[in-house]
C-alpha positions in Angstrom: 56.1 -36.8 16.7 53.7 -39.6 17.6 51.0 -40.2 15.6 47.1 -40.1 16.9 47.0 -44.0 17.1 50.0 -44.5 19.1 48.8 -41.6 21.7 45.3 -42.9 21.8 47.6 -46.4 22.7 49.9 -45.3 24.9 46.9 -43.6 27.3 46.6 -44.7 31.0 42.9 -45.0 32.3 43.6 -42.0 34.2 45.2 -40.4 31.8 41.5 -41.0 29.8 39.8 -40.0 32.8 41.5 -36.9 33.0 40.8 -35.8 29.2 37.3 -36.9 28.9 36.9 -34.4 32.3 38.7 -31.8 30.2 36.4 -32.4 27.1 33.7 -31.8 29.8 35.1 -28.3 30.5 33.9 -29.2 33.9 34.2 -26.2 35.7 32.8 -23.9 33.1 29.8 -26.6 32.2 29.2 -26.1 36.3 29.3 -22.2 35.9 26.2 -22.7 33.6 24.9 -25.2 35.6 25.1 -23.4 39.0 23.6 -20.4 36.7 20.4 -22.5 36.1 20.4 -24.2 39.5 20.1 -19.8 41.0 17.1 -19.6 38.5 15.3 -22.6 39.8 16.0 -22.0 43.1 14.2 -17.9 42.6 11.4 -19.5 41.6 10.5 -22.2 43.9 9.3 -21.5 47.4 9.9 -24.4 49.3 13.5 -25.6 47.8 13.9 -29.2 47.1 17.5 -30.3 47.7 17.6 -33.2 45.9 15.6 -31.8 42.9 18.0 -28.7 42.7 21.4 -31.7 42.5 18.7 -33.6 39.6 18.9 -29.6 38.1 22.5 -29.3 38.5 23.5 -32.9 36.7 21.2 -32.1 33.8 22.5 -28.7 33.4 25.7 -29.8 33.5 25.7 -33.4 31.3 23.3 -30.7 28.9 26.0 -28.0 28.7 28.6 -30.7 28.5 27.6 -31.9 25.7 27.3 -28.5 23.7 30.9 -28.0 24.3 32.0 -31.2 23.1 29.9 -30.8 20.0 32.0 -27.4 19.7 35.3 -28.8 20.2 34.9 -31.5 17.3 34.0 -28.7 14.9 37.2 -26.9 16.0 39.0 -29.5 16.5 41.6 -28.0 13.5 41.0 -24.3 15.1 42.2 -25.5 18.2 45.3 -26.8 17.2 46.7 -23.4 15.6 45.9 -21.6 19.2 48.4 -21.4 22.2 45.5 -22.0 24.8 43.2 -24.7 23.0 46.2 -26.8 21.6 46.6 -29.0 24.4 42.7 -30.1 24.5 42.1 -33.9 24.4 40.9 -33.9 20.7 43.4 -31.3 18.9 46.6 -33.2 21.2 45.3 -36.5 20.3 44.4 -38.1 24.0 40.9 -38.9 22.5 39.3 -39.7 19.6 36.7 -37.9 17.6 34.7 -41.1 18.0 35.4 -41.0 21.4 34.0 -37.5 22.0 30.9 -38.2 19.7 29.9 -41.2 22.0 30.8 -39.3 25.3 28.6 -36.4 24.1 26.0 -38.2 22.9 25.5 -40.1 26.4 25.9 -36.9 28.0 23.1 -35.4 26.4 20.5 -38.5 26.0 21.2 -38.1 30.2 20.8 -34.3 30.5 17.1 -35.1 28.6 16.2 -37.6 31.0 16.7 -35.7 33.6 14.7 -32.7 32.7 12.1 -34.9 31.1 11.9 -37.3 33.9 12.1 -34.8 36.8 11.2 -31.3 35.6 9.2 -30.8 32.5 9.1 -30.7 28.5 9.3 -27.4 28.1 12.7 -26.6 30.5 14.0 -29.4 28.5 12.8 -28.4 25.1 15.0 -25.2 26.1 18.4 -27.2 27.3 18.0 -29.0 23.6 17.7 -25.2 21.5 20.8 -24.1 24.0 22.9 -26.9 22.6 21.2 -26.2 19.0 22.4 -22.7 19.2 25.9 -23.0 21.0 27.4 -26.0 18.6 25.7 -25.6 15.4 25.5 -22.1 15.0 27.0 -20.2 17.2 30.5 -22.2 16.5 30.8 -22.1 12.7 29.7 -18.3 12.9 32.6 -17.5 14.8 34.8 -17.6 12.2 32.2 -15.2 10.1 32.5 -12.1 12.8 31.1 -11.0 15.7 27.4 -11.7 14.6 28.3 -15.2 16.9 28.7 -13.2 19.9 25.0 -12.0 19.8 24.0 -15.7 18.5 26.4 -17.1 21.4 24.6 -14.6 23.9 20.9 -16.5 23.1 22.2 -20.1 24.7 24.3 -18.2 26.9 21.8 -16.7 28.6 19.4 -19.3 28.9 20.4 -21.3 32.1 18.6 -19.1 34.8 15.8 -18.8 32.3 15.8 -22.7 32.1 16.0 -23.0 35.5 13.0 -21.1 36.2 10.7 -22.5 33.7 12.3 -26.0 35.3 10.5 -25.3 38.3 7.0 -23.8 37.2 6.3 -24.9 34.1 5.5 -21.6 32.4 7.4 -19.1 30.3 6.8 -15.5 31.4 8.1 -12.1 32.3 10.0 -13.1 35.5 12.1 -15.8 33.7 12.5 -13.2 30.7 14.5 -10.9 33.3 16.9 -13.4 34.0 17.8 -13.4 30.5 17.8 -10.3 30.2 20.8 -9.7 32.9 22.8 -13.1 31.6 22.3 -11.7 28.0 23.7 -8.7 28.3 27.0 -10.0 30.4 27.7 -11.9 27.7 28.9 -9.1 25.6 31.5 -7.5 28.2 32.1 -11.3 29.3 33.1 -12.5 25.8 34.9 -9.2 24.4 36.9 -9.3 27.0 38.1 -12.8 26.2 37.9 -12.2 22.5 40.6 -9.0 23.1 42.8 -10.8 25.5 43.0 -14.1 22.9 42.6 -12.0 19.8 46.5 -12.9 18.9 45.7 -16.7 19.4 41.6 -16.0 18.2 43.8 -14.5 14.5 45.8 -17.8 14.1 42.4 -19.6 13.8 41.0 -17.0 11.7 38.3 -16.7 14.6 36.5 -13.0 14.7 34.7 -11.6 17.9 35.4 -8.6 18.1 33.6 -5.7 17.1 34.6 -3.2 15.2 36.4 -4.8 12.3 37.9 -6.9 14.6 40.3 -4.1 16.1 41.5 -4.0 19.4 40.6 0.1 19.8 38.3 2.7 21.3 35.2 1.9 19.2 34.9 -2.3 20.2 36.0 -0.4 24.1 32.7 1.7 23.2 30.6 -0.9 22.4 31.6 -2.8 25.5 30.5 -0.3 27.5 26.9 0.3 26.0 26.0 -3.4 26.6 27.6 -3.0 30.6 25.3 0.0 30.8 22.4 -1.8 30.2 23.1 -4.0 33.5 22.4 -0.9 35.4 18.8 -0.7 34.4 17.9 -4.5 34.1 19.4 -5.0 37.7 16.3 -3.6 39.0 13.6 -5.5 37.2 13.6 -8.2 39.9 13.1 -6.4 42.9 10.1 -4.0 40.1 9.0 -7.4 39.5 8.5 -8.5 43.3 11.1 -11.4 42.5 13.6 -9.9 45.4 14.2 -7.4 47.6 15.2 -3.7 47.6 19.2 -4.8 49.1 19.8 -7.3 46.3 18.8 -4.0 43.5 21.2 -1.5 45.4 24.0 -4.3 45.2 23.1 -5.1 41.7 23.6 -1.5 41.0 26.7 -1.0 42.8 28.3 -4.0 41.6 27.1 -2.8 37.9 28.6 0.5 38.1 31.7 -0.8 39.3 31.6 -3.3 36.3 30.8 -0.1 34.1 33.7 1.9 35.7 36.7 -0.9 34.1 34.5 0.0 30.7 35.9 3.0 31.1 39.0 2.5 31.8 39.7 0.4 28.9 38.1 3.3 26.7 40.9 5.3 27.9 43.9 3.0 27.9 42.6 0.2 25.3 45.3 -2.3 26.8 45.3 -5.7 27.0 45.2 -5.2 30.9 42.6 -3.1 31.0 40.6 -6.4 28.9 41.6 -8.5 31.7 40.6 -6.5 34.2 36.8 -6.8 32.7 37.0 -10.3 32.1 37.7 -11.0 35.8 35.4 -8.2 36.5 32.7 -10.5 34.6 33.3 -13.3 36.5 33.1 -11.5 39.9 29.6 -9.4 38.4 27.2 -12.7 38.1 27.9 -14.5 40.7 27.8 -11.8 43.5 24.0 -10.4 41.9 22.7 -13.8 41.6 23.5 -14.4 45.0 22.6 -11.3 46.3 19.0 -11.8 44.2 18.7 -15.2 46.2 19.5 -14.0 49.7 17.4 -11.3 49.5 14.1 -13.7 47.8 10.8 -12.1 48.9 
């Protein structure tokens, strides 16, 4: 087997290219990012283009770097999993060194950009995120599922960052769209957590609730926090942030969302956990949009 050096050697620049992008966890960093950029763009009334792209790169190099951070604390975790053994630092395409630079640039840009273009506070925010996400929501995961409510904080501040990015103020209105992202989180990530909990057990990671059992109590508790979407779905239009369609689509989407709960309550099958977690990624989007299209 070839030893790190003689990888690290033997690496073509686009072979570089391609792991430093994977380090990036590009498209997830631009999930978050895109999460931020629908917050901003609630908030503001006459939508600057180029500031929103400014959002997007600062979100993203921001969120970037909080993933790297993760990945060189778990750099030995990932190597005893089936699905994190082939990332750049565990396979040996880059370096620790390598990482730490790349992340540090990545973040000392993401500042900039909210310092130089948005404001302290929004960027005072994006700095706790990456607080919360590396240093304590990663080492906790191998404590239990107290990380998943520590992972939910960071996790749900993108829209709530994006919002303070573009007026300046903390408040109720950017409060609700923490509110909606913290409370995915828990369907979101049990989901995953139940699907990988074979792979999650090699690295003596623990998500789930329940004492860690794939059964009808952790299925419980995923419903309870998808239940709470229903209500929270409606602050925005209550709040005068959207219209009436954008709540009745929240709610239909939400009860939809609540309805695969169900299902895995009665069949507590790795399918039915799949079936959530793509239900997840189908929820956000859809309301956020909906929420923008439907702006008052």
């Amino acid at each position: 087997m070839q030893s790190e050096t003689n990888i690290l050697q033997s690496l073509t620049l686009s072979d570089k290219a391609k792991a430093y992008s994977e380090l990036l966890k590009f498209r997830l960093s631009m999930f978050v990012a895109l999460s931020g950029g629908f917050g901003y763009s609630l908030a503001v009334n006459d939508l600057s283009w180029y500031k929103l792209v400014m959002l997007l790169l600062g979100s993203l190099a921001i969120t970037g770097a909080a993933n790297i951070i993760n990945q060189i604390i778990e750099k030995d975790s990932d190597k005893l999993m089936k699905r994190t053994a082939k990332r750049p630092l565990p396979s040996g395409r880059l370096s620790v060194q390598e990482a730490t630079i790349f992340g540090f640039i990545l973040f000392v840009v993401g500042c900039y950009i909210f310092l130089a273009f948005f404001n302290l506070r929004a960027c005072a925010l994006s700095i706790l995120s990456l607080l919360l996400y590396g240093f304590v929501y990663t080492p906790l995961k191998k404590v239990g599922p107290i990380a998943v409510f520590v992972g939910a904080l960071p996790g749900a501040f993108p829209p709530m960052i994006g919002w303070i990015a573009a007026t300046n103020h903390f408040g109720l209105e950017p409060g609700i769209l923490f509110a909606i992202q913290f409370f995915w989180q828990f369907p979101h990530f049990w989901a995953i957590a139940w699907v990988a909990d074979e792979d999650y057990k090699r690295a003596d990671i623990k998500l789930l609730p329940s004492a860690g059992e794939k059964n009808i109590d952790t299925a419980f508790q995923i419903m309870i926090y998808t239940l709470f979407l229903l209500p929270v779905g409606w602050l925005p239009y209550v709040m005068g942030m959207t219209g009436f369609n954008s709540a009745i689509i929240a709610m239909i989407f939400g009860i939809l969302f609540l309805a695969q709960t169900f299902h895995l309550m009665r069949r507590c099958t790795d399918k039915a956990a799949l079936q959530i977690m793509f239900g997840s990624f189908l929820y956000l989007p859809v309301v956020q949009i909906a929420f923008l299209l439907d702006k008052l």
